[in-house]
PyMOL commands that place a pseudoatom at each C-alpha (Angstrom):
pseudoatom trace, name=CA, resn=UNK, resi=1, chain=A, elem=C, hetatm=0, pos=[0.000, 0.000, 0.000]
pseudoatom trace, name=CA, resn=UNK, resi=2, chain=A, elem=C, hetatm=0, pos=[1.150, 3.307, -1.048]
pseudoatom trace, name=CA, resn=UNK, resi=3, chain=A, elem=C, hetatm=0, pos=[1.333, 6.307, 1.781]
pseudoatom trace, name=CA, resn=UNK, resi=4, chain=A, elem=C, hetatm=0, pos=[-0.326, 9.303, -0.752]
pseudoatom trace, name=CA, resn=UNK, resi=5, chain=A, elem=C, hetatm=0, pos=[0.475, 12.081, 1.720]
pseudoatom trace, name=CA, resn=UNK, resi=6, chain=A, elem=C, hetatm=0, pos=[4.562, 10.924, 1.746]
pseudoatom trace, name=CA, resn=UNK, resi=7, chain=A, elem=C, hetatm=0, pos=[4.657, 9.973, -2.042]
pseudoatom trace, name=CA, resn=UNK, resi=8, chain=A, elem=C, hetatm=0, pos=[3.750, 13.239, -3.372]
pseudoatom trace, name=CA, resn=UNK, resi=9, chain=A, elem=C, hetatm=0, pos=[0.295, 12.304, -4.255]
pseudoatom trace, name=CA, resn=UNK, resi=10, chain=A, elem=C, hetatm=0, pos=[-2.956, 14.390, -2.690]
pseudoatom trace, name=CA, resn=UNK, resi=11, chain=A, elem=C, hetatm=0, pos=[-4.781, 12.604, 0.074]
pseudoatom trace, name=CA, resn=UNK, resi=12, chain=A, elem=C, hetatm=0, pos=[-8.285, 12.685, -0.468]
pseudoatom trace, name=CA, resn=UNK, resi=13, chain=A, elem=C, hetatm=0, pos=[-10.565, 15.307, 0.776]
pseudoatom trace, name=CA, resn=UNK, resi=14, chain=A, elem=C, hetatm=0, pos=[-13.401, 14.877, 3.094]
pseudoatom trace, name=CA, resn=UNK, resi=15, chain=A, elem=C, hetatm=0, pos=[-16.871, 15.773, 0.878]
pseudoatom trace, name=CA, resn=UNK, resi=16, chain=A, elem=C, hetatm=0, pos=[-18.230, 18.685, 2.627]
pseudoatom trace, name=CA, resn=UNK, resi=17, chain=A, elem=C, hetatm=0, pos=[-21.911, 19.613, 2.455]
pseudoatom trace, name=CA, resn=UNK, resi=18, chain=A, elem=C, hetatm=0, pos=[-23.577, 22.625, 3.490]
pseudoatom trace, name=CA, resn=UNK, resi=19, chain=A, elem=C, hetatm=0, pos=[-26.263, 22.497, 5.888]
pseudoatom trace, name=CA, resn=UNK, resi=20, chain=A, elem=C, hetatm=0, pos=[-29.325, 24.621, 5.575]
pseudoatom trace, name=CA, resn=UNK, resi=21, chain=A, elem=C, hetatm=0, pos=[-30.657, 27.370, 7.582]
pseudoatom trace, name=CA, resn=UNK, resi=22, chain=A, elem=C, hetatm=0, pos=[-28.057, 26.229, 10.332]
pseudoatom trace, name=CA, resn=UNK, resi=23, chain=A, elem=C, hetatm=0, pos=[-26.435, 29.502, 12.170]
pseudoatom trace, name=CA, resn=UNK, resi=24, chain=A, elem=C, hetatm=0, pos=[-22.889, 30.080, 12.923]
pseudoatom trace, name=CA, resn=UNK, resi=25, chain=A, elem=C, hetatm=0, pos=[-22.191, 29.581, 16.721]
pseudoatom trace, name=CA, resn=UNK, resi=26, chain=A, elem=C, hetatm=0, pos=[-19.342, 32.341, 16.491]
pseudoatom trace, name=CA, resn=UNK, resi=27, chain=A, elem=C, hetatm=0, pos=[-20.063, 34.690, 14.025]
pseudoatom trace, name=CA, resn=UNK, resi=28, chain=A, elem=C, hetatm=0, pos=[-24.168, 33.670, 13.902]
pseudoatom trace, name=CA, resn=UNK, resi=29, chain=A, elem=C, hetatm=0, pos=[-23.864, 33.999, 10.217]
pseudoatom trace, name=CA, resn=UNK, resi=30, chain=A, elem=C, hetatm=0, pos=[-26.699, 31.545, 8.063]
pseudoatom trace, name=CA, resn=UNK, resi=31, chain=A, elem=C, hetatm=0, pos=[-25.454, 28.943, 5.856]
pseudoatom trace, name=CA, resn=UNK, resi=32, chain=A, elem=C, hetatm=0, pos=[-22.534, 29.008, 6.384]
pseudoatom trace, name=CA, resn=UNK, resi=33, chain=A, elem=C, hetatm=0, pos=[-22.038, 25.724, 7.753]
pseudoatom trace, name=CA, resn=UNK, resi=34, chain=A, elem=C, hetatm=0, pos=[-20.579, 22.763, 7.094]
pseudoatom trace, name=CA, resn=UNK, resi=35, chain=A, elem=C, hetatm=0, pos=[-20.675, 19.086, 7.722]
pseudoatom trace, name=CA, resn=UNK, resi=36, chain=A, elem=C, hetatm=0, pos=[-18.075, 16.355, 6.915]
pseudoatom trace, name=CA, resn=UNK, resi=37, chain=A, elem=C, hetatm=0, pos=[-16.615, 13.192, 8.272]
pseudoatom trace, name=CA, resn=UNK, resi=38, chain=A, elem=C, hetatm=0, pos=[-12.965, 12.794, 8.897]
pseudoatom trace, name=CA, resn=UNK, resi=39, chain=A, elem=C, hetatm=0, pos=[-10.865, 10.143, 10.909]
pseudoatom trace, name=CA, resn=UNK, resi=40, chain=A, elem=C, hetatm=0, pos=[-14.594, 8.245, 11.548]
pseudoatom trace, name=CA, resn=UNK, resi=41, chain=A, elem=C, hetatm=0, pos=[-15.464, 11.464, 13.352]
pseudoatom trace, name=CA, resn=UNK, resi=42, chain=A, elem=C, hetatm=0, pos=[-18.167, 14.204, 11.908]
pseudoatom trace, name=CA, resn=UNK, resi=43, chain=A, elem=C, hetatm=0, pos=[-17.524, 17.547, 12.256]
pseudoatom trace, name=CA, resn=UNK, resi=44, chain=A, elem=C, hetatm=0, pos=[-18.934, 21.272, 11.458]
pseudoatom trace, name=CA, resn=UNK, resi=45, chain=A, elem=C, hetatm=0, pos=[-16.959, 24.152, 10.373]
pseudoatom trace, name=CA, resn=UNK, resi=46, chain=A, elem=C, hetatm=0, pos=[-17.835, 28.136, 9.855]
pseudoatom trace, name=CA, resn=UNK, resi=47, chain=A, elem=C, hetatm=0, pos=[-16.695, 28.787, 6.244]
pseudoatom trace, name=CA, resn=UNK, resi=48, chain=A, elem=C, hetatm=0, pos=[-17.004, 32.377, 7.284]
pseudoatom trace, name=CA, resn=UNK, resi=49, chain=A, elem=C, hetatm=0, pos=[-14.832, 32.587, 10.636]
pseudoatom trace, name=CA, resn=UNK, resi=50, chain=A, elem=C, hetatm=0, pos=[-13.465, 29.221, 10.697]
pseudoatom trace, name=CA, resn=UNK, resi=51, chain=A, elem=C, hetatm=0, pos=[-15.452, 27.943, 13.870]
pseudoatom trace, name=CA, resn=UNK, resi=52, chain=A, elem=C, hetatm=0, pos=[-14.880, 24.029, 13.706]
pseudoatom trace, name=CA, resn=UNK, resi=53, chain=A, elem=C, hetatm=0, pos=[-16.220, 21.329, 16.004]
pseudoatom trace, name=CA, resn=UNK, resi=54, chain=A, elem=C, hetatm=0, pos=[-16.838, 17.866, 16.405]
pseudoatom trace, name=CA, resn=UNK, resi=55, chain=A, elem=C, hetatm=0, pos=[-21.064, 16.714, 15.999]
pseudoatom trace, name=CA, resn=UNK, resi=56, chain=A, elem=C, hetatm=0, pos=[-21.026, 13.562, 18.455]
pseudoatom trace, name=CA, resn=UNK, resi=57, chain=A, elem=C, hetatm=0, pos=[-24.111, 11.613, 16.903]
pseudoatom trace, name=CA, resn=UNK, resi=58, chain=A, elem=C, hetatm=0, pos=[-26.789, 9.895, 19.018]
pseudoatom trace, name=CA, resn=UNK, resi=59, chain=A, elem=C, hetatm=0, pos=[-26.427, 5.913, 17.895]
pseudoatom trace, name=CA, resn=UNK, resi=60, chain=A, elem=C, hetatm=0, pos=[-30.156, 4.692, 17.421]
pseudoatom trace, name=CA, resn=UNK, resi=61, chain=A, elem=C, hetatm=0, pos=[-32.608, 8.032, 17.585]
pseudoatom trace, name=CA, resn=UNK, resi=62, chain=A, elem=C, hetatm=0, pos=[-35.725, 7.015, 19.278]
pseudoatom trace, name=CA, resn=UNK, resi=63, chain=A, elem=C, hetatm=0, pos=[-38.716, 7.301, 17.838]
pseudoatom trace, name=CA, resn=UNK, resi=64, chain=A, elem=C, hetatm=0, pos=[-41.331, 9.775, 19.336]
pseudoatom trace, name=CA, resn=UNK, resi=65, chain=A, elem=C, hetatm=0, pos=[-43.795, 8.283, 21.302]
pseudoatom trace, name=CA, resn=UNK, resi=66, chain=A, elem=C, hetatm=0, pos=[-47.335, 9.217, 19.696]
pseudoatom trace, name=CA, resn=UNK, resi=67, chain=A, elem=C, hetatm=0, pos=[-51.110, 7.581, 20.011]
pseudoatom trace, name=CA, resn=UNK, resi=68, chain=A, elem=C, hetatm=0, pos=[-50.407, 5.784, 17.108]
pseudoatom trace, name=CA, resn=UNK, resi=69, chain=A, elem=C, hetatm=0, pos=[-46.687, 4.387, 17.829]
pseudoatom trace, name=CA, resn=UNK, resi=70, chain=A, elem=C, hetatm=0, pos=[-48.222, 3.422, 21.585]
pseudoatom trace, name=CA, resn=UNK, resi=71, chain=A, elem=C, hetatm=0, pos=[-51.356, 1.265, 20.343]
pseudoatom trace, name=CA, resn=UNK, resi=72, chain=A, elem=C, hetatm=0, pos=[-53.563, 3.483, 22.498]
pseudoatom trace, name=CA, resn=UNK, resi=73, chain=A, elem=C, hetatm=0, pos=[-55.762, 4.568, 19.685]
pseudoatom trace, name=CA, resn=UNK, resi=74, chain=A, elem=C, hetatm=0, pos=[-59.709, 5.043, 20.835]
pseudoatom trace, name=CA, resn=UNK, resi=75, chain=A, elem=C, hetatm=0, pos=[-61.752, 3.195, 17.717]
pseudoatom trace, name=CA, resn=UNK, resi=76, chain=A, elem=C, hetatm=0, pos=[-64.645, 5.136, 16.763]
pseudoatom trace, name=CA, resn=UNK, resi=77, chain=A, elem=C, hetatm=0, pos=[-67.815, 3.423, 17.388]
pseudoatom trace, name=CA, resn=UNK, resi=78, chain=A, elem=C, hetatm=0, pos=[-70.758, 2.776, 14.634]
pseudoatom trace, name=CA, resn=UNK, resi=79, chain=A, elem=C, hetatm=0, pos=[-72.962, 5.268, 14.617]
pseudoatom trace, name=CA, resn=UNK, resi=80, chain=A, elem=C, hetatm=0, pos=[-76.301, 5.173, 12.043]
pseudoatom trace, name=CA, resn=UNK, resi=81, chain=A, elem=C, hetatm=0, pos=[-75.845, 8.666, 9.574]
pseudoatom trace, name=CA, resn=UNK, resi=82, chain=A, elem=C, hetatm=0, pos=[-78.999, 10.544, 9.094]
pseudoatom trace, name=CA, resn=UNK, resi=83, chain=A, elem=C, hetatm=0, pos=[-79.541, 12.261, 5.702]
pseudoatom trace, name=CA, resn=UNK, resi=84, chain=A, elem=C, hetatm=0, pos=[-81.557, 15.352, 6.231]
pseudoatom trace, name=CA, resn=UNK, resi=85, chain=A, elem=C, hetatm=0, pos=[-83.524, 17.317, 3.297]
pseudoatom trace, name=CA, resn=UNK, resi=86, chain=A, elem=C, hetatm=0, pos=[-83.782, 20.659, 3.547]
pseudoatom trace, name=CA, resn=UNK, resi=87, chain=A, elem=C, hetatm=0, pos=[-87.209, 21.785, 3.590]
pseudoatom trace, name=CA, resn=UNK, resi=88, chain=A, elem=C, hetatm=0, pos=[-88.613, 23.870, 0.443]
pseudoatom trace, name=CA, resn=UNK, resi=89, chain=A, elem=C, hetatm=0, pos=[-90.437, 27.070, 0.984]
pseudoatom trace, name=CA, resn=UNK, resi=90, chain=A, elem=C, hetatm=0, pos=[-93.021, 27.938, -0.562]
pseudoatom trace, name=CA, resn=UNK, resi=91, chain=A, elem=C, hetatm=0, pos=[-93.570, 31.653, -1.931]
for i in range(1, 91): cmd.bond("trace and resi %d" % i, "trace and resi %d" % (i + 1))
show_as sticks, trace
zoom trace
C-alpha cells in the first residue's frame, strides 16, 4: 500500500456539504455551515470565521412516542348517519 500524503500524491478530501438554515455559533452567520466526516469522526466548520467542532451523533434516535406508535388509539364506534332534506319554501 502506497502512503499518498509521503509519495507526493494528494490525500483525499473529506466531501463537505452545506447544511441549511443552520447559524454560525461564532459569528451567527446563516449557511454558512458545514458538515463532513474525517478520521470516523463528523464535524462542522464556519466557512465564514473558521469555527470548527466535532457533531457527536446519538447511535439509534428514538422514535417519538405518539397515540399511534403506543397502540392506544380510541376506535370510533358505529354510529347510524342521518340524511336530512332541507325543507322547500313555498312563496
Amino acid at each position: 500500500m502506497v502512503d499518498q500524503e509521503n509519495s507526493g500524491g494528494h490525500s483525499k478530501k473529506p466531501k463537505k456539504r452545506f447544511i441549511a438554515g443552520a447559524v454560525c455559533p461564532r459569528c451567527s452567520e446563516m449557511d454558512r455551515i458545514v458538515n463532513y466526516q474525517e478520521d470516523g469522526k463528523n464535524y462542522r466548520e464556519c466557512v465564514s470565521c473558521g469555527f470548527k467542532d466535532e457533531i457527536r451523533l446519538q447511535s439509534n434516535p428514538s422514535e417519538l412516542l405518539t397515540r399511534v406508535s403506543t397502540g392506544q388509539r380510541k376506535e370510533a364506534g358505529e354510529e347510524p348517519v342521518k340524511f336530512i332534506q332541507p325543507i322547500k319554501k313555498n312563496k
